[in-house]
C-alpha positions as CSV (number, residue, x, y, z in Angstrom):
1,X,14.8,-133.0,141.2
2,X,16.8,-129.9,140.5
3,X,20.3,-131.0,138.8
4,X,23.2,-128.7,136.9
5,X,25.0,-126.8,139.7
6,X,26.7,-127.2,143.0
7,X,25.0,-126.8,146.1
8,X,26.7,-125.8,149.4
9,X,25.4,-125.0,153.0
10,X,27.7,-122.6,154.7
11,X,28.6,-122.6,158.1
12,X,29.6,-118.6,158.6
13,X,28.9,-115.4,156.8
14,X,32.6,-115.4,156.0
15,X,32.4,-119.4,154.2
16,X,29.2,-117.7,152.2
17,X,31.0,-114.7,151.2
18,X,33.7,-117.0,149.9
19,X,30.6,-119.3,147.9
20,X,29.0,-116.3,146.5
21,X,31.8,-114.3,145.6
22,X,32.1,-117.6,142.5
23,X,31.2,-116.7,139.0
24,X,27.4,-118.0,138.8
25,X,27.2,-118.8,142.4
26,X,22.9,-117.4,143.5
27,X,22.4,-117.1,147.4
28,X,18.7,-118.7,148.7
29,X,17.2,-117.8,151.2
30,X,14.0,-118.6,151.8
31,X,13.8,-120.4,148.8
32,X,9.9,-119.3,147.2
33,X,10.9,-117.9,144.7
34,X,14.5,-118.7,143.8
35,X,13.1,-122.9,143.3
36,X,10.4,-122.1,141.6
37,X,12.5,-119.8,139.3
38,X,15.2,-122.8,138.4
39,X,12.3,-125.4,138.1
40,X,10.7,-123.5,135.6
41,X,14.5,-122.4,133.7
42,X,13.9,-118.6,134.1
43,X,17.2,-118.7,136.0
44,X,20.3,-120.9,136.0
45,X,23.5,-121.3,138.5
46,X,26.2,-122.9,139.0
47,X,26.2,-122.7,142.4
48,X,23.3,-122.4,144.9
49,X,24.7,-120.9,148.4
50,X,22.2,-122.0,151.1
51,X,21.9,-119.6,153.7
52,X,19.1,-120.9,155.8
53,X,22.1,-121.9,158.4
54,X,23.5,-119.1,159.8
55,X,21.6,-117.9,162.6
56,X,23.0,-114.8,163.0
57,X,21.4,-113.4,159.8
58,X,17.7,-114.2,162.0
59,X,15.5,-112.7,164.5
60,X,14.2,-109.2,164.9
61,X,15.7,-107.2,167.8
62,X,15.3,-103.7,169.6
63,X,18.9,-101.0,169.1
64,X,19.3,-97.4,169.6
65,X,17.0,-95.3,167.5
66,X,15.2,-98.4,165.6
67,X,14.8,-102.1,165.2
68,X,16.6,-104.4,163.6
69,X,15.6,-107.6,161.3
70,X,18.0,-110.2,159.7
71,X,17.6,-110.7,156.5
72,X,16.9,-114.5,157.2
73,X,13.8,-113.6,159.7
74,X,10.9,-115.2,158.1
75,X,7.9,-113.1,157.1
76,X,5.8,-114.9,159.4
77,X,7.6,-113.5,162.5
78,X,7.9,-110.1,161.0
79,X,3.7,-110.4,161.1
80,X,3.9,-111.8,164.8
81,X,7.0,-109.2,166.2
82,X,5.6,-107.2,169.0
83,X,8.9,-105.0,168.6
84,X,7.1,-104.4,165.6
85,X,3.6,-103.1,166.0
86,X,4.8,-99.6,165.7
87,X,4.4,-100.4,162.2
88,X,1.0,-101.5,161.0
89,X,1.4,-101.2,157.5
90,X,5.0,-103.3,157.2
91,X,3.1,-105.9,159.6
92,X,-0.5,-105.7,157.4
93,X,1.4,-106.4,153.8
94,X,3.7,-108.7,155.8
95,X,-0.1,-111.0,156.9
96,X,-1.0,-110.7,153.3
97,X,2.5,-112.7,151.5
98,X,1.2,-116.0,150.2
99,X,0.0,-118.6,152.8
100,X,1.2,-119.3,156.5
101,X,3.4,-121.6,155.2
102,X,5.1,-119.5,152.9
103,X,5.2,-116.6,155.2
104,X,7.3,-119.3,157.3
105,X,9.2,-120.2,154.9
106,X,9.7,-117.1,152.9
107,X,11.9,-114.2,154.1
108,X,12.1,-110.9,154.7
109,X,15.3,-110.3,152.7
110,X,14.1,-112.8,150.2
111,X,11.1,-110.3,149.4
112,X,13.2,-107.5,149.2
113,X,16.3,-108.8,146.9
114,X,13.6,-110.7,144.5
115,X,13.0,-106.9,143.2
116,X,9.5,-107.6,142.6
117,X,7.6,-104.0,141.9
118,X,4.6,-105.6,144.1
119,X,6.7,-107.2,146.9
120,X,4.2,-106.9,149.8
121,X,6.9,-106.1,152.8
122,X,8.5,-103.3,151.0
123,X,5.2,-100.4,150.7
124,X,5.4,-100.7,154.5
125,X,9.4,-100.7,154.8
126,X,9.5,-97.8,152.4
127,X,7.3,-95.4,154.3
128,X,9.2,-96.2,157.4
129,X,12.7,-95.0,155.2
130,X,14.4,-98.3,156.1
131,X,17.5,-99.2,155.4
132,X,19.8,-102.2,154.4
133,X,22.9,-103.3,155.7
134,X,25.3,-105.4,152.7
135,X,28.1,-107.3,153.5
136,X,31.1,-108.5,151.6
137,X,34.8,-109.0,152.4
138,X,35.5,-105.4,152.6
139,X,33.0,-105.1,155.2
140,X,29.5,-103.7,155.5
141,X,27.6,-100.8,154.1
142,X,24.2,-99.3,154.6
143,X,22.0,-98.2,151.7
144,X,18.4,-96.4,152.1
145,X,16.2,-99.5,150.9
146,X,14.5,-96.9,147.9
147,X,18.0,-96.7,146.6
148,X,18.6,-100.7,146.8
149,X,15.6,-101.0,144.5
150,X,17.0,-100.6,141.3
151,X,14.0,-101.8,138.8
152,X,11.8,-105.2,138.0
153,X,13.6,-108.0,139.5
154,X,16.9,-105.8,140.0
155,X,18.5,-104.8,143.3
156,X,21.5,-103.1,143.6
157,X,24.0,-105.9,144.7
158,X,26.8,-106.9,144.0
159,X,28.5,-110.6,143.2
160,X,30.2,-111.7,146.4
161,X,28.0,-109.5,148.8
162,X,24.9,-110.3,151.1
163,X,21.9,-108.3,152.7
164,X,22.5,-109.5,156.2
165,X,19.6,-107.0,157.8
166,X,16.9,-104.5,157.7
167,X,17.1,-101.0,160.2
168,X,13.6,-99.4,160.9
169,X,14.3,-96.0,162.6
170,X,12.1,-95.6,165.4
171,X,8.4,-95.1,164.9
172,X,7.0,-92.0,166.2
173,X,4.6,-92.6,169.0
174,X,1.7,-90.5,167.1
175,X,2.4,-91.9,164.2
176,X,0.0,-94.4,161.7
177,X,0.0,-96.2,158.4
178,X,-2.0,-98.2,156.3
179,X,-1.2,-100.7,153.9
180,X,-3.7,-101.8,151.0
181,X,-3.5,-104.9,148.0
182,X,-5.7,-105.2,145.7
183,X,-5.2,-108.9,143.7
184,X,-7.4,-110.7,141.4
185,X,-8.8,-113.1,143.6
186,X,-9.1,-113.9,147.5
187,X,-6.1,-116.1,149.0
188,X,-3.1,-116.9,147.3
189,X,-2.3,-114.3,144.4
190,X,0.4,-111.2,143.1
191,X,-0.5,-107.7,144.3
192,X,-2.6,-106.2,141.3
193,X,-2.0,-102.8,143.0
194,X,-0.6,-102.5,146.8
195,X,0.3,-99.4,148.6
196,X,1.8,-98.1,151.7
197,X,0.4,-94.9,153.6
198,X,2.4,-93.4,156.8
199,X,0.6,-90.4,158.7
200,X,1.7,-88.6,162.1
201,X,1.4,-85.1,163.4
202,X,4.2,-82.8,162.5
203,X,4.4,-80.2,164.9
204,X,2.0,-77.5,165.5
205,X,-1.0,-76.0,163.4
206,X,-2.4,-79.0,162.7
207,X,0.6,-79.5,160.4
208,X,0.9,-83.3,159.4
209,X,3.5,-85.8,157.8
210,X,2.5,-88.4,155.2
211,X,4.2,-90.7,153.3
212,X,3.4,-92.8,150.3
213,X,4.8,-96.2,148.8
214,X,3.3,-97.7,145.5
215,X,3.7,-101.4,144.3
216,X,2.6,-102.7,141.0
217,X,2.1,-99.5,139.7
218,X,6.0,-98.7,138.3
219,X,9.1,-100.6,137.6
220,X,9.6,-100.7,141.4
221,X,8.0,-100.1,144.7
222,X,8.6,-96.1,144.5
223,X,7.8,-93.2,147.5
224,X,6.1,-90.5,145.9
225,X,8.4,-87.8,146.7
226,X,6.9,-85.0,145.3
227,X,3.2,-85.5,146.5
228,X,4.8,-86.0,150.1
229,X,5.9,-82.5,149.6
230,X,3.7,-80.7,148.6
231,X,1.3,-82.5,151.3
232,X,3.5,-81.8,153.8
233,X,4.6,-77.8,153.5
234,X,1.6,-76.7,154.4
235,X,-1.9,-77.6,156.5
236,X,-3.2,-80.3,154.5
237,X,-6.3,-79.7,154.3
238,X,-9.0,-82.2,151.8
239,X,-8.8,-80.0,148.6
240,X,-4.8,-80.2,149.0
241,X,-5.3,-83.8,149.2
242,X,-7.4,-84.3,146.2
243,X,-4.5,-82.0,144.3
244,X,-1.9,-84.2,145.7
245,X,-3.5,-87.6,144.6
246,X,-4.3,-86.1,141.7
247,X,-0.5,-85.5,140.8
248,X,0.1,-88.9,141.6
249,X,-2.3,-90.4,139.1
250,X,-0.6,-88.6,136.5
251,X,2.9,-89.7,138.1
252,X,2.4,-93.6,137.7
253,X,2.9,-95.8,134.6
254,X,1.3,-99.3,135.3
255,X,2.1,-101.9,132.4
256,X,-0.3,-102.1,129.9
257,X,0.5,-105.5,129.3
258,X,-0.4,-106.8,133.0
259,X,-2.6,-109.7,133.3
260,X,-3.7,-108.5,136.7
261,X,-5.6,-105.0,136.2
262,X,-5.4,-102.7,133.5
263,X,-3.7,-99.1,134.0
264,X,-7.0,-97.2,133.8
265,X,-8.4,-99.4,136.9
266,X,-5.3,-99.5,138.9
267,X,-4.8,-95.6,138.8
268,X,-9.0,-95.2,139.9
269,X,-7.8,-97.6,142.7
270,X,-4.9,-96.0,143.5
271,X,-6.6,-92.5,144.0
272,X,-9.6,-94.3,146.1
273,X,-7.1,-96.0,148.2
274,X,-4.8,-93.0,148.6
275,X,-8.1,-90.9,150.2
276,X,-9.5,-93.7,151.8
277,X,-6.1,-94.7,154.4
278,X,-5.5,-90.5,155.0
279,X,-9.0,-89.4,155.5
280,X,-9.0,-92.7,157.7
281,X,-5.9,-91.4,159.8
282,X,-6.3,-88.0,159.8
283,X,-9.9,-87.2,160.1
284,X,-11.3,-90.5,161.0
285,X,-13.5,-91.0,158.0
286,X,-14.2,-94.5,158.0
287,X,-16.6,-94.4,155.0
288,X,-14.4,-93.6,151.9
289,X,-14.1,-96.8,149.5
């Protein structure tokens, strides 16, 4: 049994605003990562705010120009939405959290505000330039998710404020992603190396749009900016693509200290993934590993 701190169950958004805005107060969520952390003393509170009752912080629904998720939805529904097969890759890294019952258990705003730099929902919410809505007492406020992320286990929040949703602008019709995870073993295990890949057509002259999200990689799940660019001025065409993956291999810094891969083998799979999930979208090359 847990012991040390107060735990409360608020009834409204307002009553947990009021819990979390305490010195020490922690919000849970879903609960997978926050339990394990105070089991094992990594973290420590002096009050745990329960969120798991209020309902209107769930469920995944269509508005103009996007979709919206409550922070409380668990991952398992964002796997099963159908308002949400627009976006294969946020749906494939969502199948691939933990187990079906931690993906039922687990939440989507859970994965996002644990700040973890291999958090599997976050490649495919990062190519899709979602945003998060934070409430606190002086209202609410959206921030580009890639802005929220801050660093390793850091998300830029505030004491007394919430993530109450997620907004995905709406997928273009032509468009596709992939999302990739590489991990130690089969089953139940951190991303070594996971990735997000968005393609669609941009216009005319065979122009195209990609964009890329890496985990594990950096200090946080980071959209490479400047390869996107350059890919996306002009026709992309297979040499531009090997000079583009090539500038992200010399853009990433995985931790040489990681028990999962070391650098030199995450930034060989990084570079076969990158080629594999364009070549795949683009020019329907089904062969690259």
């Amino acid at each position: 049994m847990l012991d040390g701190f107060d735990y409360v169950k608020p009834n409204s958004l307002t009553e947990a605003l009021k819990d979390l805005n305490e010195e020490g107060a922690l919000a849970l969520a879903g609960g997978t990562d926050v339990l394990v952390n105070l089991r094992e003393e990594k973290i420590k509170v002096k009050k745990l705010v329960d969120l798991k009752g209020l309902k209107e912080l769930k469920g995944i629904k269509k508005i103009p120009g996007g979709v919206l998720i409550g922070a409380l939805t668990p991952v398992e529904e964002i796997v099963r939405s159908p308002l949400l097969k627009g976006y294969r890759a946020l749906q494939e890294g969502a199948s691939r959290l933990g187990c079906l019952e931690i993906r039922w258990r687990a939440t989507i705003g859970g994965n996002i505000c644990n700040g973890s730099p291999s958090a599997d929902t976050v490649p495919g919410l990062l190519i899709y330039d979602a945003e998060v809505i934070i409430y606190s007492k002086e209202g609410e406020k959206k921030i580009n998710l890639e802005d929220f992320l801050t660093g390793p286990g850091k998300v830029k929040i505030n004491q007394g404020e919430v993530l109450t949703a997620i907004i995905l602008p709406e997928a273009a019709p032509l468009g596709d992603s992939r999302y990739y995870r590489i991990s130690r073993v089969k089953g139940m295990d951190l991303s070594s190396i996971n990735i997000g890949i968005y393609a669609a057509p941009q216009g005319v002259n065979g122009m195209t749009w990609i964009k890329i999200a890496l985990g594990a990689v950096l200090p946080k799940v980071t959209r490479m900016h400047e390869a996107e660019e350059f890919m996306n001025k002009e026709l992309l065409t297979k040499i531009r693509l090997e000079e583009a993956i090539n500038n992200i291999v010399t853009k990433i810094s995985p931790r040489v200290g990681s028990l999962r891969a070391t650098p030199a083998y995450k930034k060989v799979m990084v570079e076969k993934l990158i080629k594999k999930g364009i070549l795949e979208m683009l020019w329907g090359d089904k062969n690259e590993s």
